[in-house]
C-alpha positions in Angstrom: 16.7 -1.7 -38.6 20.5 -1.8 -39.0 22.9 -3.7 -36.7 24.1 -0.4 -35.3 20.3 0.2 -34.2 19.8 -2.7 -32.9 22.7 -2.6 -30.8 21.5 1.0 -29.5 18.1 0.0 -28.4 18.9 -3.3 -26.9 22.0 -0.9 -24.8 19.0 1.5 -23.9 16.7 -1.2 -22.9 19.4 -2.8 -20.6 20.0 0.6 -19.7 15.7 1.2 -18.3 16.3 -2.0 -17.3 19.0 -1.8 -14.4 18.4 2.0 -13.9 15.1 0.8 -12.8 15.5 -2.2 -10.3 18.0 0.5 -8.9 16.5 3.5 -8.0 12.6 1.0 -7.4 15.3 -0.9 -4.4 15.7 -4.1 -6.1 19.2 -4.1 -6.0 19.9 -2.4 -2.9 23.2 -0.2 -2.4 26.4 -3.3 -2.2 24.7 -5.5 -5.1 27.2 -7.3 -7.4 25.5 -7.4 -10.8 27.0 -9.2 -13.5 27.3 -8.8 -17.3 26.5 -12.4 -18.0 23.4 -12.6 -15.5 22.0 -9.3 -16.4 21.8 -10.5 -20.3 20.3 -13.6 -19.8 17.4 -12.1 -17.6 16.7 -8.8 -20.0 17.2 -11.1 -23.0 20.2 -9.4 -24.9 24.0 -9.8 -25.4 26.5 -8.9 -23.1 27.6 -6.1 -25.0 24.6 -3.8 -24.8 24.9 -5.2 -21.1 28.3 -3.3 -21.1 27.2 -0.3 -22.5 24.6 0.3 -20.4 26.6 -0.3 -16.9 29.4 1.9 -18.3 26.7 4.6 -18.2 25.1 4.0 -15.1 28.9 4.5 -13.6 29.5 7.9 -15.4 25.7 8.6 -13.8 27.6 7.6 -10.3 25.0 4.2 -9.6 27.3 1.7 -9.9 31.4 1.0 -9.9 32.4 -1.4 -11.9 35.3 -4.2 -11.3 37.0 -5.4 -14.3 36.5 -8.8 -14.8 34.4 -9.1 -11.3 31.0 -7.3 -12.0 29.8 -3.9 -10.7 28.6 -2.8 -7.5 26.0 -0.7 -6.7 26.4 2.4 -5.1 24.2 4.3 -2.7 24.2 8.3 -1.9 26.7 9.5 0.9 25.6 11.8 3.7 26.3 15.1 1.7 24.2 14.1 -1.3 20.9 13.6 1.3 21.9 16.7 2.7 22.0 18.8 -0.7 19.1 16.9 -2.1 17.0 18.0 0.6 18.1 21.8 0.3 18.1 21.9 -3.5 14.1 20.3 -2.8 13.3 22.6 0.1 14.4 25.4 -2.2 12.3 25.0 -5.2 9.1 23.8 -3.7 9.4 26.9 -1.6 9.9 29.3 -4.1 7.5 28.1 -6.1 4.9 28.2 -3.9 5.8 31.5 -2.4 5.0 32.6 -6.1 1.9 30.9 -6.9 -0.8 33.0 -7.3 -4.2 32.5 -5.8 -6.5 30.2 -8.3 -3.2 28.1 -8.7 -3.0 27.5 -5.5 -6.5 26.2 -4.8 -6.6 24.3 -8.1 -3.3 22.6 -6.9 -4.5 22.4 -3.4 -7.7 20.4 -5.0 -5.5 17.6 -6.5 -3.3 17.7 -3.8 -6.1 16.5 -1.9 -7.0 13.9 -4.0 -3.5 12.7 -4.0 -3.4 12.4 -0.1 -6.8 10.3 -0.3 -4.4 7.7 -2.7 -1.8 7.6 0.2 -4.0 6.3 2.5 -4.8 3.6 0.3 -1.4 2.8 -0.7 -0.6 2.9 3.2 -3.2 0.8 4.0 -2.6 -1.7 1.6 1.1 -1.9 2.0 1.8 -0.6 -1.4 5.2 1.3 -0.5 6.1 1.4 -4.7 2.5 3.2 -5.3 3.0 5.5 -2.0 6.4 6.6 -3.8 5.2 7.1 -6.9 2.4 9.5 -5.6 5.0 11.2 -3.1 6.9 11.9 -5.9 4.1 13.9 -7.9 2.9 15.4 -4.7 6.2 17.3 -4.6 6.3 17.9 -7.9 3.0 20.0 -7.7 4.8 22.1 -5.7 7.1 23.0 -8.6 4.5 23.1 -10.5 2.7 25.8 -9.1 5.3 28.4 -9.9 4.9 28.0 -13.4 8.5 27.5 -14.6 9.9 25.7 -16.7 13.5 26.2 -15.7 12.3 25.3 -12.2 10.9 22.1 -13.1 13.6 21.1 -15.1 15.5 21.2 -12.7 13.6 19.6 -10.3 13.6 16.7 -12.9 16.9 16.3 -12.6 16.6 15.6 -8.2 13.8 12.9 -9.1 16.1 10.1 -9.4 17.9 10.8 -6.2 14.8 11.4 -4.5 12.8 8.0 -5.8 16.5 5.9 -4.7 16.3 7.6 -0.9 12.2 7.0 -0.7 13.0 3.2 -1.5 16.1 3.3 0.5 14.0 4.8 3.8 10.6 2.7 2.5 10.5 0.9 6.1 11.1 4.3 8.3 8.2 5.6 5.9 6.1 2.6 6.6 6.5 3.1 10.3 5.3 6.8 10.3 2.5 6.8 7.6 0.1 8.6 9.7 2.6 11.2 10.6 3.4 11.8 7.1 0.3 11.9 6.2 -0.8 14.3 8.2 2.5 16.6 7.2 1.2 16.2 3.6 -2.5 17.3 5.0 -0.4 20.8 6.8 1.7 21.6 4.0 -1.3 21.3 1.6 -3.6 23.5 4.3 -0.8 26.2 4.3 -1.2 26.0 0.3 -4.6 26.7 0.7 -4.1 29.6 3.3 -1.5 31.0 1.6 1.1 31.0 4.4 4.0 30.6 2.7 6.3 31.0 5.9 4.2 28.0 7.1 4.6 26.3 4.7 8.1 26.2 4.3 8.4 25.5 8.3 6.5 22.2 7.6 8.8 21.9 4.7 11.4 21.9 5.9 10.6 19.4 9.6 9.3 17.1 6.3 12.1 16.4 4.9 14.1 16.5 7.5 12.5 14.0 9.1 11.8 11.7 5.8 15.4 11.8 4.1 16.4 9.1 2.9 19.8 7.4 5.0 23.1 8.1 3.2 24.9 4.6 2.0 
């Protein structure tokens, strides 16, 4: 591997790296990282270091201060507000789409999904509860079977991981009420009562968006 490689995977591993801790919560919106700290602990040079914050700013996580280190940004108020409209949207039509057997196939797993919440939830595993939030909306998508749809949906992912850990206590606090929103809107699936559905959509994630920083 040349010198040129090198340098490109170590500035993408840096780059997993801190893209990671951010959007998992562990380094919370008014973090100071630092070039020289970050190196040490992901065992690489400062420069890749540098690379890989420069990107993270033009991605809009972090603002960097010459000389100082960079700070980590949250998402304002209109960000949470489009992020839940641009979610409400697709799941929605998606859904609305769906034919029959797709429905109850994805109403199956949905099911199965729900059954891990409760055991994340009772085990205080807000990371895992996240992580299975995330691909219970995504099923949603998924059930219109399109592409373009889920692309784009793949683009809100990050945004929505970052508010799930930014709201994790507020979701710890309700888990029985959410749970039992994930057990309407997957019943309405089922049904096929789309204007249901989107109702219970909508209250949803409403009432779990994540707090603008």
């Amino acid at each position: 591997m040349s010198g040129k490689e090198k340098s490109k995977s170590a500035a993408e591993r840096a780059y997993a790296y801190v893209r990671g801790q951010i959007l998992d919560g562990e380094h919370p919106p008014g973090t100071m990282l630092g070039e020289a700290a970050l190196a040490t602990e992901i065992g690489v040079s400062r420069t890749p270091v540098r690379v890989a914050l420069a990107r993270l700013q033009d991605e809009g996580w972090i603002h960097i201060y010459p000389k100082r280190g960079a700070i980590v940004q949250g998402i304002d108020e209109r960000t949470v507000a489009e992020l839940a409209d641009a979610r409400y949207v697709l799941e929605t039509t998606a859904v609305e789409r769906a034919s029959d057997p797709m429905r109850q196939r994805l109403a199956e797993k949905l099911d199965g999904l729900i059954v891990q919440h409760r055991a994340a939830f009772a085990e205080g595993d807000i990371a895992r509860f996240i992580e299975l939030t995330l691909e219970f909306h995504r099923g949603f998508v998924e059930a219109g079977d399109n592409r373009v749809m889920l692309e784009m949906y793949a683009l809100l992912s990050d945004r929505h991981r970052f508010s799930l850990f930014m709201n994790s206590r507020h979701l710890l606090d309700r888990s029985d009420e959410l749970i039992a929103e994930h057990e309407a809107l997957v019943a309405h699936l089922r049904a096929g009562d789309s204007a249901a559905f989107a109702a219970t959509l909508q209250g949803h994630i409403a009432e779990n968006a994540g707090p603008a920083r």
